[in-house]
C-alpha positions as CSV (number, residue, x, y, z in Angstrom):
1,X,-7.6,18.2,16.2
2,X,-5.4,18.2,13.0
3,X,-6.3,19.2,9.8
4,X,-6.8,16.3,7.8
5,X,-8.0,18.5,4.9
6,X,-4.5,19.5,4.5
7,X,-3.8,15.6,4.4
8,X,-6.3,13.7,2.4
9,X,-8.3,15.6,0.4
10,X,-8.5,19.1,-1.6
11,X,-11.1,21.0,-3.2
12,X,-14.3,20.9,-0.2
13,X,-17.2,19.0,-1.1
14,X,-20.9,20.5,-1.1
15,X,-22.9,20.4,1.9
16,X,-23.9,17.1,3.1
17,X,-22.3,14.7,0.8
18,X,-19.1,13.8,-0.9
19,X,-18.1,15.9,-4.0
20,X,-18.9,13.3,-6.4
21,X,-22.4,13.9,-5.6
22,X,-22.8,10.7,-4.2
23,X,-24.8,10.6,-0.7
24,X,-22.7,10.1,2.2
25,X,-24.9,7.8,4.2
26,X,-25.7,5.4,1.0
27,X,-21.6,5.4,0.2
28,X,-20.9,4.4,3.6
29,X,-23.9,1.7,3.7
30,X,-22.4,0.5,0.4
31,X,-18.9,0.5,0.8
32,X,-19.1,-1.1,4.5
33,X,-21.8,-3.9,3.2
34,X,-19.0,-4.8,0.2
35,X,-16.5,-5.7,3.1
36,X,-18.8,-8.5,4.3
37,X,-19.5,-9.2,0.7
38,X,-16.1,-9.8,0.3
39,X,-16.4,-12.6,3.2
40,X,-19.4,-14.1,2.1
41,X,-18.2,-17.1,0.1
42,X,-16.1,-17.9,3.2
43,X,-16.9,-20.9,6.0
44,X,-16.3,-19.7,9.6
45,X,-13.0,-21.6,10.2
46,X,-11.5,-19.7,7.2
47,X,-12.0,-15.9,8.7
48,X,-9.6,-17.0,11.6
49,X,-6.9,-18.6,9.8
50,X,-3.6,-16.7,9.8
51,X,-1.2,-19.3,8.2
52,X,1.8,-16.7,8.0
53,X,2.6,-13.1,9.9
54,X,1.7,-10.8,7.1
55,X,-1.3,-12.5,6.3
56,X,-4.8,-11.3,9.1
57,X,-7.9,-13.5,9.6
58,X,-10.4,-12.0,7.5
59,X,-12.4,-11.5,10.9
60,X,-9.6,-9.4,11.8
61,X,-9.8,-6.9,8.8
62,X,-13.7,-6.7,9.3
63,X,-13.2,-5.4,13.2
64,X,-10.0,-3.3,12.4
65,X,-11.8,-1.5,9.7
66,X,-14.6,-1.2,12.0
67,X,-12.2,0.1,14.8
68,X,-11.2,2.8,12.7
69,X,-14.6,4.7,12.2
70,X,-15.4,4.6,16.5
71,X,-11.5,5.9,17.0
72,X,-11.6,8.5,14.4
73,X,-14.8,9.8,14.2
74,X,-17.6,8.4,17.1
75,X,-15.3,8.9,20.0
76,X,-12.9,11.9,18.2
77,X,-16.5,13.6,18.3
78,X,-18.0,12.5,22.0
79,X,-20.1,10.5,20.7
80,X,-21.1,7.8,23.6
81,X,-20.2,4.5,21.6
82,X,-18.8,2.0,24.6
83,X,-16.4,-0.6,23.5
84,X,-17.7,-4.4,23.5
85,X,-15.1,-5.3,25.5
86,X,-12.1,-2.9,26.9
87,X,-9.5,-5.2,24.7
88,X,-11.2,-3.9,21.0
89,X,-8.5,-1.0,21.2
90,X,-5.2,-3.1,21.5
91,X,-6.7,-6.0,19.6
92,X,-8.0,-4.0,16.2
93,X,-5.5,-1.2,16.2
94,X,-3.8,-2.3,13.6
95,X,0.2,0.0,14.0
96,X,-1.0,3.6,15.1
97,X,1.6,4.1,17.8
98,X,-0.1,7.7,18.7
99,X,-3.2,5.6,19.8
100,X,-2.0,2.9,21.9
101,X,-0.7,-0.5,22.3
102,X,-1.6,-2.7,19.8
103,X,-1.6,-6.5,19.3
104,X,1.7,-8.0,17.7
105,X,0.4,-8.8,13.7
106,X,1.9,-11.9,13.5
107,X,-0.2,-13.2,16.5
108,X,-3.5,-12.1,14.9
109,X,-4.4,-15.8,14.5
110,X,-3.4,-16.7,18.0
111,X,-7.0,-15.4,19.1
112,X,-10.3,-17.3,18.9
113,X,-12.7,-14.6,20.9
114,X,-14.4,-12.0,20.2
115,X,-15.4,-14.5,17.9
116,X,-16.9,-13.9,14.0
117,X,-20.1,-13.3,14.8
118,X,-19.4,-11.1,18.1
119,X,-17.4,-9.0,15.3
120,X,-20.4,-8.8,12.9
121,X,-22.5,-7.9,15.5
122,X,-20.0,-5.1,16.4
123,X,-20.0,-3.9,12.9
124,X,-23.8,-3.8,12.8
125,X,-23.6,-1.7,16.4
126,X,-20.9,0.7,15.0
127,X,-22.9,1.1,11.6
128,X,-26.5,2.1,13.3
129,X,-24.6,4.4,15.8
130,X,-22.4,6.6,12.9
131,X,-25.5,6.7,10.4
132,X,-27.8,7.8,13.3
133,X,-25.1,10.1,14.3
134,X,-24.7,11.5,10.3
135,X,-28.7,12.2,10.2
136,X,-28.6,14.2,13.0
137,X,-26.8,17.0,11.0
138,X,-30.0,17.0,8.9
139,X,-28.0,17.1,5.7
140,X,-25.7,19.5,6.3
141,X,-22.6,17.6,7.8
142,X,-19.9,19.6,8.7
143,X,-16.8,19.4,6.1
144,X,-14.0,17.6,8.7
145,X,-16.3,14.9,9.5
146,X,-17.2,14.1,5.6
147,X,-13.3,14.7,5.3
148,X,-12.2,11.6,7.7
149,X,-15.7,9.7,6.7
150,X,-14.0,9.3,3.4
151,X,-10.5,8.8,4.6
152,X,-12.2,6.2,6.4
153,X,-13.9,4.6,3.6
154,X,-10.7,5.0,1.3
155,X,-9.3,3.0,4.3
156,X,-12.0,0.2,4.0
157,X,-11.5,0.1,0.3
158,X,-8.1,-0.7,0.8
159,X,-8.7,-3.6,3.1
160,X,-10.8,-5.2,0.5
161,X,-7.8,-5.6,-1.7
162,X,-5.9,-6.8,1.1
163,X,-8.9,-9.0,2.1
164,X,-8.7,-10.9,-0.9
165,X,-4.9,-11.4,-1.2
166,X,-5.3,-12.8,2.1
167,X,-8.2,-14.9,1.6
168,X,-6.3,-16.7,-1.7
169,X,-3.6,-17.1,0.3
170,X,-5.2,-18.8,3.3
171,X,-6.9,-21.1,0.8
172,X,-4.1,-21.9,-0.9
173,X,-2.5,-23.7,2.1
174,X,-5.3,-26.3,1.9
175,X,-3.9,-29.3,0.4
176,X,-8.0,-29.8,-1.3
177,X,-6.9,-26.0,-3.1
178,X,-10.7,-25.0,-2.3
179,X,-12.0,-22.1,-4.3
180,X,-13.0,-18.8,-2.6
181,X,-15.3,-18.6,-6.2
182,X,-17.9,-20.9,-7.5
183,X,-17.8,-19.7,-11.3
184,X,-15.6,-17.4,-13.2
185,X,-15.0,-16.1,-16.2
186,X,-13.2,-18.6,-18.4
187,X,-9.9,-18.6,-20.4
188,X,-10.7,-18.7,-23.8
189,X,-9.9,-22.4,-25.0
190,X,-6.9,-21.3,-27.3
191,X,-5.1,-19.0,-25.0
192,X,-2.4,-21.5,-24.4
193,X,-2.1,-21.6,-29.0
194,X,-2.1,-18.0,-29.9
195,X,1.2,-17.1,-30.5
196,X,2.8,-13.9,-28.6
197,X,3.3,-10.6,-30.7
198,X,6.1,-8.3,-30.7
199,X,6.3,-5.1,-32.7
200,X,7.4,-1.5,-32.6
201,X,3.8,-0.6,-32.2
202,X,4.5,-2.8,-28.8
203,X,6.3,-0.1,-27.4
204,X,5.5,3.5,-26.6
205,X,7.9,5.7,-26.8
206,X,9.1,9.2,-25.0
207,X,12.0,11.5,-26.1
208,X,12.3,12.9,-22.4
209,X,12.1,16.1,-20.8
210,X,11.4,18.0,-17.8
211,X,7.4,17.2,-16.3
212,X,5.3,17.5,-13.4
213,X,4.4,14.3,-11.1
214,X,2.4,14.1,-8.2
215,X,-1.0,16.1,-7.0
216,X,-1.9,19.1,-5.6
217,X,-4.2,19.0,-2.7
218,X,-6.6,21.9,-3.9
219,X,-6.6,20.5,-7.6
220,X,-7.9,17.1,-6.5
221,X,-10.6,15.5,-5.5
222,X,-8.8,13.2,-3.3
223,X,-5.4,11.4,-2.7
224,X,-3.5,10.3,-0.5
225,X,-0.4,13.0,1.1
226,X,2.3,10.5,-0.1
227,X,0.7,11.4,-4.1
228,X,2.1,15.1,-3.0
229,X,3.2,17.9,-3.6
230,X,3.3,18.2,-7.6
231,X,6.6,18.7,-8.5
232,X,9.2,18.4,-11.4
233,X,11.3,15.3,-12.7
234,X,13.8,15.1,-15.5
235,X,13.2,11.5,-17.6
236,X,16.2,11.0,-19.9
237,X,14.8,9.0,-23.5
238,X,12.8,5.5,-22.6
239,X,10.3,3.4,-24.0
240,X,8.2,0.8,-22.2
241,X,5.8,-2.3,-23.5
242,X,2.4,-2.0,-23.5
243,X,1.4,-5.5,-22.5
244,X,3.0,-6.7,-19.6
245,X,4.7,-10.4,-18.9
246,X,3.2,-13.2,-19.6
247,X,2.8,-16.5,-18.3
248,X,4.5,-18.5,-20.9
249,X,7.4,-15.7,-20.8
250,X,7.9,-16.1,-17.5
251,X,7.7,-19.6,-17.7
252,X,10.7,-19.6,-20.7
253,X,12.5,-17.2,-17.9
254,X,12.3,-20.3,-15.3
255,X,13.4,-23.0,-18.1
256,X,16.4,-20.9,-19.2
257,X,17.3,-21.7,-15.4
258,X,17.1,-18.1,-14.2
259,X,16.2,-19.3,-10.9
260,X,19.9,-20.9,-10.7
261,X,21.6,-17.6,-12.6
262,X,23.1,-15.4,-9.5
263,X,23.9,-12.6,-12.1
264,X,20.5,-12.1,-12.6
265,X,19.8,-11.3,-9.1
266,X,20.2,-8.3,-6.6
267,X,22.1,-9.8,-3.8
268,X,19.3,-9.4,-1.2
269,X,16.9,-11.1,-4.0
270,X,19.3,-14.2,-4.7
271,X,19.3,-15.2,-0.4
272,X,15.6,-14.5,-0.5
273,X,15.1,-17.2,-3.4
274,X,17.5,-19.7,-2.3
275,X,16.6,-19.6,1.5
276,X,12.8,-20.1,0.5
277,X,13.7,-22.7,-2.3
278,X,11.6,-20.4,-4.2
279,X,11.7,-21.3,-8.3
280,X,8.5,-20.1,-9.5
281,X,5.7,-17.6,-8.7
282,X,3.7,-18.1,-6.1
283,X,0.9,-20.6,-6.7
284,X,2.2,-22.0,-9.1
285,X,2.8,-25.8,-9.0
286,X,4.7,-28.1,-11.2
287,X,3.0,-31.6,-11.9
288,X,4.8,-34.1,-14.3
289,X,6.3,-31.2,-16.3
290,X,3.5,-29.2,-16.4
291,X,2.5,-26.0,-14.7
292,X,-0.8,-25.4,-12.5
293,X,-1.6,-22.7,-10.6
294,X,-4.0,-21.7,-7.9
295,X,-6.6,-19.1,-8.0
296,X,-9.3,-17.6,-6.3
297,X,-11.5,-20.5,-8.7
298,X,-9.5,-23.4,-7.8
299,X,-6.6,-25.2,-9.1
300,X,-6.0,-25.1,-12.5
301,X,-3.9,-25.5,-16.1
302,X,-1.3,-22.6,-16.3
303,X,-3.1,-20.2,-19.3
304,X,0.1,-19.3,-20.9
305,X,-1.5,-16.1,-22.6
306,X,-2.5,-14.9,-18.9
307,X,-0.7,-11.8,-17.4
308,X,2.1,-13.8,-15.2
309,X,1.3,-12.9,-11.2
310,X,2.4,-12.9,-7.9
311,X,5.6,-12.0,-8.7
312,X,8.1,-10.2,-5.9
313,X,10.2,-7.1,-6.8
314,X,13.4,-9.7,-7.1
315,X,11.5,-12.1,-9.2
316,X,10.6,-8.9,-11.7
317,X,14.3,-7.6,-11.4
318,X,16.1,-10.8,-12.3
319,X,13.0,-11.3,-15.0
320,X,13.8,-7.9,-16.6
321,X,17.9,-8.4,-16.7
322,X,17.2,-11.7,-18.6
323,X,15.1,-9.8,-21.1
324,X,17.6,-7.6,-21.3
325,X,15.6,-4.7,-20.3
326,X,14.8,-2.6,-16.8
327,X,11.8,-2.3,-14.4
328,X,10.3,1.5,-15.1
329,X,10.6,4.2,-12.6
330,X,7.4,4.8,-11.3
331,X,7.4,8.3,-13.0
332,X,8.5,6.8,-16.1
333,X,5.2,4.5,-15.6
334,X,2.9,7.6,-14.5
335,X,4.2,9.5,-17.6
336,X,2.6,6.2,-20.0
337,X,-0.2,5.9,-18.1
338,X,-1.3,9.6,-18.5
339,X,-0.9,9.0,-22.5
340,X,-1.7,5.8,-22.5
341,X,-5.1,5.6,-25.2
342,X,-8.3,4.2,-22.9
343,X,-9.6,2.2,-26.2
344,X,-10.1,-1.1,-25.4
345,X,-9.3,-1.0,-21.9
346,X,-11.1,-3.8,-19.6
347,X,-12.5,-1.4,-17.2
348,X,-15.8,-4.5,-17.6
349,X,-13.5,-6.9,-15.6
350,X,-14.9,-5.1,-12.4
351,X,-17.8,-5.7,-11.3
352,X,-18.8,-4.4,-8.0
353,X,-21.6,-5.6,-7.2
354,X,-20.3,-9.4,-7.9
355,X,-18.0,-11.1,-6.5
356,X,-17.2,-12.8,-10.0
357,X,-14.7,-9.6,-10.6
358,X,-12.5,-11.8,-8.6
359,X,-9.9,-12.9,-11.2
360,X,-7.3,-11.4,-13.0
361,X,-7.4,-10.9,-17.3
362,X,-7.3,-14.3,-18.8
363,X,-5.5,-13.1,-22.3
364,X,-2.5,-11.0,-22.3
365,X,-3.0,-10.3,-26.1
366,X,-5.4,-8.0,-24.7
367,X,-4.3,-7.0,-21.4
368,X,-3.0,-3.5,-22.7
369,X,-4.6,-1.4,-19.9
370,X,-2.8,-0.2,-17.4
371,X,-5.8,-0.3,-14.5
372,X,-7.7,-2.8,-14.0
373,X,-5.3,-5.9,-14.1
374,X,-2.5,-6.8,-11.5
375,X,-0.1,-4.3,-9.9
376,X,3.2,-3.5,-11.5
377,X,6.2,-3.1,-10.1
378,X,8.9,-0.2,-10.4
379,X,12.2,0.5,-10.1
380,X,11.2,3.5,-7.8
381,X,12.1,2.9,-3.8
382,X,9.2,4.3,-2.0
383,X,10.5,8.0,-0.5
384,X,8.9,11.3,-0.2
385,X,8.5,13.5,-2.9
386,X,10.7,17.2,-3.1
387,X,8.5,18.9,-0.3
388,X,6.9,16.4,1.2
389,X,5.7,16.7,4.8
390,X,3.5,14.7,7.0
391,X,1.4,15.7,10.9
392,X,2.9,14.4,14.1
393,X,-0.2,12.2,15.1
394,X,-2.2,9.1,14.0
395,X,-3.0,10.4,10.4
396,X,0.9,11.1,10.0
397,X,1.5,7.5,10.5
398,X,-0.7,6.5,7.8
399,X,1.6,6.7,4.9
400,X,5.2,8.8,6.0
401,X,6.8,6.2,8.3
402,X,6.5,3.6,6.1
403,X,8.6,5.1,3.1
404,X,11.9,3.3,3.9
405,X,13.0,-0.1,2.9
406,X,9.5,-0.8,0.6
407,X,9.8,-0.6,-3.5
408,X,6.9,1.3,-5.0
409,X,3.9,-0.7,-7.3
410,X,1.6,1.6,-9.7
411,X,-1.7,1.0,-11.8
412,X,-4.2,-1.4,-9.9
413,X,-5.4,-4.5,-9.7
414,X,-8.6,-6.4,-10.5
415,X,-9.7,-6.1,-6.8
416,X,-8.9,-2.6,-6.2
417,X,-12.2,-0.5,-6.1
418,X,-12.3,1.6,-9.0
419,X,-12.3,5.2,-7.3
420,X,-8.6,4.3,-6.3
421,X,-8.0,4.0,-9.9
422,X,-5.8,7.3,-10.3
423,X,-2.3,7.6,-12.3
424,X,-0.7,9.2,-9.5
425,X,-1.6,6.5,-6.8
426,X,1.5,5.1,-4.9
427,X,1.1,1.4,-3.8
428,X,3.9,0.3,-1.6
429,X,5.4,-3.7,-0.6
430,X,8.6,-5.4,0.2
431,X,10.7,-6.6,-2.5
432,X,10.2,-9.7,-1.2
433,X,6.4,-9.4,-1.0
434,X,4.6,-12.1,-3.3
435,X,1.0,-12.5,-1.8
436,X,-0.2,-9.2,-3.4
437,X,-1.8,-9.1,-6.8
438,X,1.3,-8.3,-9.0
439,X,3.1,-8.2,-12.5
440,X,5.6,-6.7,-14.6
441,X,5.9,-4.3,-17.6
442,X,9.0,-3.9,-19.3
443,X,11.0,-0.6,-20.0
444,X,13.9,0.4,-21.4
445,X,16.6,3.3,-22.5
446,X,16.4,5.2,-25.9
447,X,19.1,6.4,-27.8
C-alpha cells in the first residue's frame, strides 16, 4: 500500500479524528450531505444532462465521489462492500488508469441507468457501511485511514465546485435561462453609477528578491503534493492591482473591438475565439445594445461594478495586452496574497450551510480579497516544482500527469469550501476553459 502521508498530508493528526479537532465521522456526515445539498434545487431531468464533453451529469459526480471512498478505503481495507452492479467500476471511475477501464467522459450523458435515485440509494449504502466501519475502531482510527478519509473528502469538496460550474452551465442551455437559485443576494441598485477608482494606493507594490514558495509536508496541515516541496524563486520588481477586472472594463475591452484585434491574442487564443465565434464571456448575452448575463439566479442586467467572470486564459491574456499590463506569475500572485491585509475581506459571502453563497461579489469597489470571489488566472503554465516527485499508482495520477498543456488559476472562488482556502493552493484549466468560476487581476513590471 503506498504512503499517502508522504502525499497528502503532513504533521499526524490526534487519535481518532482530524487535526483540526473536528470529528471524523460528523465531517464526513457533513461534507458528504453538502454534495446532495448542492443537487437539491435541481429537477431529476437536470442531474443527467451532459450538454458538452467536459461538462458530467450531476448524478454522475454524486456516484464518482461515492466510488472513490469503496475503491480507496472499504475494499483497499477488505471490507465486504459488493458493488450494485459489476459496471459501478468502469462507469464512476472517473481517469485512474492504475484502477481500470473507465467510461469515455464525454459519453457520461449517454447513460440513463443506474438511474438518480439507484445512485442516492448507493450513496446512502456506501455512507452506513464506512461510518459503521469507522466506529468499529472505537475512537482510535488508525492514522492511514484518517489520512485517505480526508483525501477523500478534500476530493468531494472539490467536486462541489465542479458541481456547480456544471450545473450553471447545464442550465444555461435552456432557452427559459431557469435559475438553479430562488433568491440571492442583490446588486446594490447603483452599481452600474459608481464610478471606477484608480489610484497608487490601487496597487501593491514589491521591490523583488529571492523567497520561498510552496509547502512542506511536515509543516502543514494538509495540501495537495503538486503545492510541494518549498523551494526558492527570484521575482524581479512588480506591482499588481488589488481589485480585479470589472464588468464594465471588460465590457470597454469588447467595444474597443479587442475581439477583432489579432495583436492582442496568442496565436492558439485567436483560432480558439474565431472558430467558436466567441466575442464576449461566457453568459453573457447582448440584447438591443445592452448586456445580460446568466447566473446561477437567472437572467439578468449586466452589473457593471461586478467582478467580470468566466473568462478563459486567452480572453485574460488579450484583456491584459490591451491594458497594457501582464497576467501575474502565480508566485508573483502567492507573494500578494501572503501580504495582502485580511480587513474587509468578504469571507461572509460563504455560507455553508445555504445554498444562497451561490453567487459571486456583486461590487468590485469592494471585491479586494483575494479568496472568496472567482478564480484568477496566471501567467504560470502548470509544471512541477524544483524537486517535485509523485508515486507510481492511483494517488500519483491525481495531480502529476496532468501538469502539461494546463495554465495555472490561484485564490478561490465563491463555491470553493473554505478549508481549500490556502495561498499556496494550485488550481489548474485549459487556456481555453471558460465554464469554471474565473477572473483577472492585473500586474505589471517595476522599474
Amino acid at each position: 500500500m503506498p504512503n499517502v502521508t508522504k502525499l497528502f498530508m503532513g504533521q499526524e493528526p490526534t487519535k481518532g479524528c482530524f487535526i483540526d479537532g473536528v470529528d471524523l465521522i460528523q465531517q464526513y456526515k457533513a461534507i458528504r450531505f453538502k454534495t446532495v445539498d448542492i443537487c437539491e434545487p435541481l429537477e431529476i431531468e437536470d442531474m443527467v444532462i451532459q450538454p458538452v464533453s467536459y461538462v458530467s451529469p450531476p448524478k454522475w459526480h454524486l456516484a464518482h465521489t461515492t466510488w472513490f471512498f469503496v475503491n480507496f478505503i472499504l475494499h483497499r481495507y477488505g471490507v465486504n462492500f459488493p458493488w450494485p452492479d459489476d459496471s459501478y467500476p468502469q462507469l464512476f471511475n472517473s481517469y485512474y488508469k492504475s484502477q481500470g477501464k473507465h467510461w469515455v467522459q464525454g459519453r457520461r450523458g449517454d447513460l440513463s441507468r443506474p438511474t438518480v435515485n439507484q445512485i442516492i440509494c448507493f450513496r446512502r449504502d456506501v455512507d452506513e457501511a464506512l461510518v459503521s466501519w469507522l466506529l468499529s475502531f472505537n475512537g482510535d482510527v488508525p492514522f492511514d485511514v484518517q489520512n485517505l478519509l480526508r483525501l477523500g473528502l478534500e476530493h468531494e469538496q472539490q467536486h462541489q465546485e465542479l458541481l456547480l460550474m456544471d450545473i450553471k452551465f447545464i442550465l444555461s442551455r435552456n432557452p427559459s435561462k431557469p435559475a438553479y437559485l430562488k433568491t440571492i443576494q442583490r446588486a446594490d441598485p447603483q452599481a452600474n453609477k459608481k464610478p471606477l477608482k484608480n489610484s497608487e494606493s490601487d496597487v501593491w507594490c514589491n521591490d523583488g528578491g529571492l523567497y520561498e514558495f510552496g509547502e512542506n509536508l511536515k509543516d502543514c496541515r494538509f495540501c495537495f503534493d503538486n503545492e510541494t516541496p518549498r523551494h526558492n524563486v527570484y521575482l524581479n520588481p512588480y506591482n499588481i492591482e488589488h481589485k480585479t477586472v470589472s464588468n464594465e472594463e471588460y465590457a470597454n475591452f469588447i467595444a474597443d473591438g479587442a475581439y477583432e484585434e489579432p495583436s492582442l491574442w496568442l496565436s492558439e487564443g485567436w483560432d480558439f475565439i474565431n472558430e467558436n465565434q466567441i466575442r464576449s464571456p461566457l453568459y453573457w448575452y447582448s440584447n438591443q445594445g445592452a448586456w445580460l448575463e446568466y447566473t446561477l439566479a437567472g437572467e439578468r442586467e449586466l452589473v457593471l461594478n461586478a467582478p467580470v467572470a468566466h473568462i478563459s486564459y486567452h480572453e485574460a491574456y488579450a484583456y491584459a495586452r490591451w491594458a497594457n499590463k501582464r497576467l501575474p506569475t502565480e508566485f508573483e500572485w502567492e507573494l500578494y496574497a501572503n501580504h495582502k491585509p485580511r480587513e474587509g475581506a468578504k469571507f461572509e459571502l460563504f455560507q455553508e450551510s445555504n445554498l444562497a453563497y451561490a453567487h459571486y461579489p456583486e461590487d468590485q469597489n469592494h471585491f479586494t480579497n483575494v479568496n472568496g470571489g472567482l478564480w484568477e488566472w496566471t501567467a504560470s503554465t502548470y509544471s512541477p516544482y524544483p524537486g517535485y516527485t509523485s508515486t507510481h499508482d492511483a494517488f500519483g495520477e491525481y495531480n502529476g500527469k496532468f501538469m502539461i498543456n494546463q495554465m495555472v488559476l490561484r485564490g478561490g472562488c465563491f463555491a470553493t469550501p473554505k478549508g481549500h482556502y490556502r495561498t499556496s493552493y494550485r488550481n489548474f484549466y485549459n487556456a481555453t476553459q471558460r465554464w469554471p468560476f474565473t477572473s483577472i487581476r492585473l500586474a505589471g513590471d517595476s522599474v
